[in-house]
N, C-alpha and C positions, 0 to 999 in steps of 0.2 A: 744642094743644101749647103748652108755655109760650115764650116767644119768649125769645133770649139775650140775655142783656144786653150794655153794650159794655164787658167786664172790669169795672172799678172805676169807669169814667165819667168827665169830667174833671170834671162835678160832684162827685167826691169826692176832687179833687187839687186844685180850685181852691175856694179859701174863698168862701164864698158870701155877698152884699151882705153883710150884718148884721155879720158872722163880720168879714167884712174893714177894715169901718169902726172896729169896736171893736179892732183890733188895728193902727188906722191903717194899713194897707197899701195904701188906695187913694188916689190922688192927679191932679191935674192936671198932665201934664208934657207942656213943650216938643216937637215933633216934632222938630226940631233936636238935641234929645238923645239919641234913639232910634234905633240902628244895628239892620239886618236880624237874624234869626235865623239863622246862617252854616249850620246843621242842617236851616233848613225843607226838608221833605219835597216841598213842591211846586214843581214846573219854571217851570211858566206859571198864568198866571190868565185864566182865561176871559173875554175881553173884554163878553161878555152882562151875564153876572152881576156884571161889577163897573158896568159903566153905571145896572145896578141900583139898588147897593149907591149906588154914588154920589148918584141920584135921593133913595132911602131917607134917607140921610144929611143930605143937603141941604134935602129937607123935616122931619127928625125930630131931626136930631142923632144921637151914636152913642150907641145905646144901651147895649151891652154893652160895658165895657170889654175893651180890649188886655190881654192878660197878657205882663208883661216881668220880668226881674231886672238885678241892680243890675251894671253891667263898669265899668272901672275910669277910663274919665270920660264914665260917664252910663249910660244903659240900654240892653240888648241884646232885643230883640222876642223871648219864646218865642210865642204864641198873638195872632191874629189880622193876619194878615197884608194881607187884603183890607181890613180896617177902618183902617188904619194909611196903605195906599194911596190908597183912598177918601178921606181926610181931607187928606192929601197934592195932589191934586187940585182939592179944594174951596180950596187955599190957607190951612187953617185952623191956627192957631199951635200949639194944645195938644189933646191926647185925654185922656180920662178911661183911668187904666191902675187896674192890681193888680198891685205888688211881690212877688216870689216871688223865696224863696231858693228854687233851684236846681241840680240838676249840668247836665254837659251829656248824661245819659246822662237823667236827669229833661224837661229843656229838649224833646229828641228825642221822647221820649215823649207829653208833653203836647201838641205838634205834631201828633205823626202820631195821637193821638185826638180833637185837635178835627178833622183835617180828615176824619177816617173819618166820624166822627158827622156832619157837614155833606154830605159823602159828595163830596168836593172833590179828591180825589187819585185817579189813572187806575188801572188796577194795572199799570204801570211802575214807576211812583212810589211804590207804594205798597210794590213788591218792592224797588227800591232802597233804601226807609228800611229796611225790614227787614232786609235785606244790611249797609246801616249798621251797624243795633246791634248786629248778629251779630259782625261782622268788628272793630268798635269796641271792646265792652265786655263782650264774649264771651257775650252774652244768648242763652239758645237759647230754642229754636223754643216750646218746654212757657211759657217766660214772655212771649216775645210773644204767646203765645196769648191769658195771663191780660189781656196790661196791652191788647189791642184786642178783647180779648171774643169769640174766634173761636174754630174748632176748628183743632186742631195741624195735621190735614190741610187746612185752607184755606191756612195759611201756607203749609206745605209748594208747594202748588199754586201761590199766589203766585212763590212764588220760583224756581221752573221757570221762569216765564217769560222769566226773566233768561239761560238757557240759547238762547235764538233768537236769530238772527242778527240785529245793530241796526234795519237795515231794517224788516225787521217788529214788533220793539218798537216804532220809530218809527210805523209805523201804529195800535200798538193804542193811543198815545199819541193818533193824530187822533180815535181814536174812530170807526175806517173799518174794524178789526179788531174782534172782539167779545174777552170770555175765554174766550169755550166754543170761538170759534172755533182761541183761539191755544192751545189743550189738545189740542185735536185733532193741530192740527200737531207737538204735540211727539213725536208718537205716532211722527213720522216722522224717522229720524235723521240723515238729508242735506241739509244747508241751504242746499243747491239746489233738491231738491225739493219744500224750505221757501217758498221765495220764491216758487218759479212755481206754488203751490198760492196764495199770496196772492196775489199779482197776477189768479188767476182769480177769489179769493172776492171781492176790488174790481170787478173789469169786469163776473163778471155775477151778482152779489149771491147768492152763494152761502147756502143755509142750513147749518146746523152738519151737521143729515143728510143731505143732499146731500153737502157735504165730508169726512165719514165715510165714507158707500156711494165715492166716491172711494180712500179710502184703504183700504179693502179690496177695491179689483179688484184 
């Protein structure tokens, strides 16, 4: 079966080496000039993978430039966030970037497809940015579909999520929750019966059928 692709890719939003040189977009800039992406999708950064990153870094240099656009005294980070931290860390003065005009509805976008394709965002996170564009720039569900290459019904499913009481968000955020498991739950409409069904699938490692044959005694 053919496998999906991830909508358009950010490889086909972000000018690729060649492309970008000839249209001088890419440059060396200050870290000093570089404000956060106020829109990133992501909460936290996984302390593992940036000790990593940081390792990587430190022996290789960054390879792939940061993607940022121009704000209005200096640049604002759309893409690559951990590479920007990483560098940050190593105390290093400049990063290799890519200029990008941008909206912030563009910026959002490019964000939450590089971190899907990295696979770097919880799906908390990943419902909240959804929630963002939605609620934002009135983007429905048929075009988030396109721009992260998914089916209409995974978003959908995503964004259920957001329906659970914080608590258990907050676990599927440790990664102590699965998705299969927090779909189940939804099945159930009491967010009491919510919680004390997670705290049982934490204590004794519940499988998803196991907590299904549950939810239908």
């Amino acid at each position: 079966m053919e496998k999906r692709g991830l909508g358009r890719g950010i490889s086909a939003l972000i000018p690729q080496p060649q492309e970008v040189v000839e249209q001088g977009k890419i440059a060396l800039l200050p870290l000093s000039q570089i404000k956060p992406n106020p829109l990133q999708p992501r909460e936290e950064i996984e302390p593992r993978s940036l000790d990593e990153l940081v390792q990587s870094v430190k022996e290789k240099g960054i390879i792939q430039p940061i993607l940022v656009r121009k704000s209005r005294d200096g640049y604002e980070l759309i893409a690559g966030e951990r590479r920007l931290t990483a560098a940050k860390l190593l105390n290093l003065n400049e990063i290799p970037a890519i200029i990008k005009e941008a909206t912030d509805e563009e910026s959002l976008e490019l964000a939450l497809i590089e971190n899907i394709q990295r696979k770097n965002l919880n799906p908390i996170e990943q419902a909240k940015a959804y929630q963002y564009l939605i609620n934002k720039f009135g983007i429905t569900q048929e075009r988030l579909a396109q721009v992260v290459g998914k089916a209409r019904v995974s978003i959908t499913n995503i964004l259920r999520l957001l329906k659970l009481p914080i608590e258990i968000q907050d676990e599927i955020k440790k990664g102590r929750l699965s998705f299969a498991h927090a779909r189940a739950l939804l099945e159930i409409g009491e967010p009491a019966a919510q919680k004390e069904l997670t705290a049982e699938i934490i204590a004794n490692s519940l499988s998803v059928s196991e907590l299904e044959n549950i939810i239908r005694e």
